[in-house]
C-alpha positions as CSV (number, residue, x, y, z in Angstrom):
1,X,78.9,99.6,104.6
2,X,77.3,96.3,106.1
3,X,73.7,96.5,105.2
4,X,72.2,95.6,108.7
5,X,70.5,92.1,109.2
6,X,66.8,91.9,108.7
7,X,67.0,95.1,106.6
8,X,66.1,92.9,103.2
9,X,64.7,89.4,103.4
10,X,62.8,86.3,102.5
11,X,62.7,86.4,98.4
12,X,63.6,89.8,98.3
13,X,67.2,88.6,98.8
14,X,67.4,86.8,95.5
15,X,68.2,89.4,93.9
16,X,71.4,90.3,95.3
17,X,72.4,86.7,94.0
18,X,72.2,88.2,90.8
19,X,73.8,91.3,91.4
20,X,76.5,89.3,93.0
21,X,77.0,86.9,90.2
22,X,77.1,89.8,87.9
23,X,80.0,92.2,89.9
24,X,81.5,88.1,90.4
25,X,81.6,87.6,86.4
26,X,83.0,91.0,85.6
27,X,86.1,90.7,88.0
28,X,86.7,87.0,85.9
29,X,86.6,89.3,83.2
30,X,89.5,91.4,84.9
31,X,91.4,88.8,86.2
32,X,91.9,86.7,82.8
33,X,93.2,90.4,81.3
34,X,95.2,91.1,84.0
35,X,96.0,87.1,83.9
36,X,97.1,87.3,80.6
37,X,99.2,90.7,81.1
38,X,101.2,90.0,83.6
39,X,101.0,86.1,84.5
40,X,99.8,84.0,88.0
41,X,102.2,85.1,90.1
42,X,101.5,88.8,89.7
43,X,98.0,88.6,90.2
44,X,98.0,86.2,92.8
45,X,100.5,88.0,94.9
46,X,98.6,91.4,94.2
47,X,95.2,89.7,95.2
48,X,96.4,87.9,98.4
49,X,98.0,91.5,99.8
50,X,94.9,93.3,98.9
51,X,92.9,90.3,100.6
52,X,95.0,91.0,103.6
53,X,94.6,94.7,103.6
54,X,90.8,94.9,102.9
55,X,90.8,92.1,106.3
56,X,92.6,94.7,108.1
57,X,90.6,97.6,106.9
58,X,87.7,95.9,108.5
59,X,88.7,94.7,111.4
60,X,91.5,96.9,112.1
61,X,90.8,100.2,111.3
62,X,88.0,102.4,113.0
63,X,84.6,101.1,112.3
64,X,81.2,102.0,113.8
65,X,77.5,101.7,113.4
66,X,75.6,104.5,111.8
67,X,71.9,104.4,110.4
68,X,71.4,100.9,108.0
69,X,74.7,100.0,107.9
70,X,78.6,100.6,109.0
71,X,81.1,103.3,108.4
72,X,84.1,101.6,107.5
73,X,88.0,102.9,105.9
74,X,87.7,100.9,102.9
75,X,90.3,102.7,100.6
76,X,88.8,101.4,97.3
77,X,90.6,104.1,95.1
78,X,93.9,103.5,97.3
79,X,93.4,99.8,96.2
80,X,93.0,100.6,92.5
81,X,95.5,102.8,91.8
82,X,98.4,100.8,93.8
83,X,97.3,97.3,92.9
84,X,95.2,97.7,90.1
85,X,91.1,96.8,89.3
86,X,91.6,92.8,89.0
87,X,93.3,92.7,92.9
88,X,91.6,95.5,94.0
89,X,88.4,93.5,93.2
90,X,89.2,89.8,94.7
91,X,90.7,91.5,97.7
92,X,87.6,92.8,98.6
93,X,85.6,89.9,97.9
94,X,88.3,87.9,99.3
95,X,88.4,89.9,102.5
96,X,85.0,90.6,102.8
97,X,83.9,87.1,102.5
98,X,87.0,86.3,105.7
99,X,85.6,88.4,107.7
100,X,81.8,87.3,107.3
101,X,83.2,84.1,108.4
102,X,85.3,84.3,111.2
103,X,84.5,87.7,113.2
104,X,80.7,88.7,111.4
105,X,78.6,85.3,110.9
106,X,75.2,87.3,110.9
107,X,77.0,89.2,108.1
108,X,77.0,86.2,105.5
109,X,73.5,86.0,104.4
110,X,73.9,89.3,103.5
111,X,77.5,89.0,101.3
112,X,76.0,89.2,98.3
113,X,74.4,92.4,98.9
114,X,77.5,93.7,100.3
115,X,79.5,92.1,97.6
116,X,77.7,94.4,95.2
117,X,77.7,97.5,97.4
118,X,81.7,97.3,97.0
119,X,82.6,95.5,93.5
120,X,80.4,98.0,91.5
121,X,81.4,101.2,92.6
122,X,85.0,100.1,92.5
123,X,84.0,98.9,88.4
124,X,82.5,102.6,88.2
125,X,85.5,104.3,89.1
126,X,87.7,102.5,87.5
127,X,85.6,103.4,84.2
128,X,85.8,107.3,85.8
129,X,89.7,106.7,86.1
130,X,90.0,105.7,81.9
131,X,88.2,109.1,81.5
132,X,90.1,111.6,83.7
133,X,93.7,110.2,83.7
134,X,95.1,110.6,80.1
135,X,97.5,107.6,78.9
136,X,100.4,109.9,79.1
137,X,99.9,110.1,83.2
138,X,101.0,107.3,85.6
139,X,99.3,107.0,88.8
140,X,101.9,108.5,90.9
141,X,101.4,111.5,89.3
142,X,97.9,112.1,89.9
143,X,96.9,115.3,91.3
144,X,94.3,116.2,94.3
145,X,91.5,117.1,92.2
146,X,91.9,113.6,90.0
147,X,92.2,111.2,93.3
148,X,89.1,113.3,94.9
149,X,86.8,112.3,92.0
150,X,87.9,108.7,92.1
151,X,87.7,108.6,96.0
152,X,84.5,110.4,95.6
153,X,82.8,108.5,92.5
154,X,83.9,105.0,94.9
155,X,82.7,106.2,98.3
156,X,79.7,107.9,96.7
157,X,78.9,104.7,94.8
158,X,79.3,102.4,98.2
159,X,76.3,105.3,99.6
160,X,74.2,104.7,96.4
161,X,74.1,101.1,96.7
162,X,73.5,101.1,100.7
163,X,70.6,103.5,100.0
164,X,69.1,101.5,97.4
165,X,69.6,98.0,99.4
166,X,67.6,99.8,102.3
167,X,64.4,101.3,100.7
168,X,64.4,98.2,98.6
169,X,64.2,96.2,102.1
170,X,62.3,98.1,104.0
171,X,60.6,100.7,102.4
172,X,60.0,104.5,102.0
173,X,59.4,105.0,106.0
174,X,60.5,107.9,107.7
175,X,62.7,106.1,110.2
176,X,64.0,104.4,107.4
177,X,65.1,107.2,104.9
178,X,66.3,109.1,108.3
179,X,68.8,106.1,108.7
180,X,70.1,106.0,105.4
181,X,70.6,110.2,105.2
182,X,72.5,109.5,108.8
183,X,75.2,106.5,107.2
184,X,74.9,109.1,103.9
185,X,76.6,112.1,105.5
186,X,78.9,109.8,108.1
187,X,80.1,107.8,104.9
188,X,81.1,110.7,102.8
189,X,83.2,111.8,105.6
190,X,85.1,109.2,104.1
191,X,85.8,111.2,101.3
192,X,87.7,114.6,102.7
193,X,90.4,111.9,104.0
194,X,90.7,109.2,101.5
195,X,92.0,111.4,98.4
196,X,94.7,112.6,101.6
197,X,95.7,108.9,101.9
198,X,95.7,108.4,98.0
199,X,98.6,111.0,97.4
200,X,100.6,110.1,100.5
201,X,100.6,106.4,99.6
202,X,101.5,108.1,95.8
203,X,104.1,109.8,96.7
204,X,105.8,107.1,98.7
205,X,105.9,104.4,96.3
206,X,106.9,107.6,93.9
207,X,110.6,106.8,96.2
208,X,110.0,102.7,95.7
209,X,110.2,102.9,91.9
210,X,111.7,99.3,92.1
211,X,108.6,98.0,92.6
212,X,107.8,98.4,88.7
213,X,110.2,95.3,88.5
214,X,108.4,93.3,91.0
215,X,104.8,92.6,89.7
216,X,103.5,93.9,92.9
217,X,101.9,96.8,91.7
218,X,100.0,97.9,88.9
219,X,102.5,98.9,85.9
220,X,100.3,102.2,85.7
221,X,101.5,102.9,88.9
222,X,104.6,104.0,87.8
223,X,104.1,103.7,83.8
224,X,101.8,105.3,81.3
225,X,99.4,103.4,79.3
């Protein structure tokens, strides 16, 4: 989901600095709640493993060019639901902002668009998640249909903003809008195997239930609200 270089520049970059500082505020907003929920330690330790995991998902894990940007295995609803919105949130600014700077230089200029590609769709299906999982349900016992509209709602979000980030840049062309419908329908891909990976990772911590005692995870992992 790395909009390409050269895609959007000169003054038309400001306003991903907005964006940014926007999706940037709104996880503050998260992390003094979760802060105050369940102390430093817990959301420190949850943020530095989902820093590490969001590293590895793109740097590790199959990634290729396709149209305006990158298909990557970001696992944004895997995220949430295991580690919560807070950690989910500074891991992938965390993560995204270590790998700009040691493996993608050329992708820095461009972190704040990239920033907001990934921080608001993860904010939108979080909201979707308040709406579609009663209190009385913890997150291990999600069903298929519930972790495909969060999967979908996050990857389909991530598509919406890579779209919007390239005609913005560069335009109604053609060869443009051709790109973006070719990373469209490679990205969503994404979306028949992530809900897959959401209830095997489910249904293994649903045999770590000690977990719930270590501030690792989210307590709606295993509790209800």
């Amino acid at each position: 989901m790395h909009i390409e270089p050269g895609i959007v520049n000169g003054a038309k970059i400001v306003l991903s600095y907005a964006t940014a500082a926007a999706a940037a505020g709104y996880t503050l907003k998260l992390g003094l709640e979760t802060l105050r929920a369940k102390g430093l330690v817990s959301l420190t330790l949850r943020s530095l493993i989902t820093t590490v995991l969001v590293f590895c998902f793109f740097q590790v894990l199959p990634h290729y060019p396709v149209g305006v940007s990158e298909v990557h295995f970001i696992l944004g609803s895997t995220l949430f639901l295991v580690f919560g919105a807070a950690p989910a949130a500074i891991g992938l600014s965390a993560g995204l902002l270590l790998q700009g700077m040691f493996f993608a230089p050329f992708d820095l200029p461009q972190y704040g668009i990239n920033l907001t590609t990934l921080l608001v769709p993860l904010f939108a299906l979080q909201a979707l998640a308040s709406k579609i999982i009663t209190p009385k349900t913890a997150y291990v016992d999600l069903t298929y249909a519930q972790t495909l509209a969060l999967s979908t709602a996050f990857q389909g979000g991530v598509v919406a903003w890579v779209a919007f980030w390239a005609v913005y840049g560069a335009g109604f062309g053609m060869e443009n809008i051709a790109s973006v419908l070719s990373f469209g329908s490679a990205y969503m891909l994404v979306v028949l195997i992530e809900p897959l990976i959401d209830l095997a990772v489910l249904a293994a911590a649903k045999t770590m239930r000690d977990l719930d005692k270590t501030g690792l995870v989210t307590p709606r992992l295993f509790q209800t609200a």
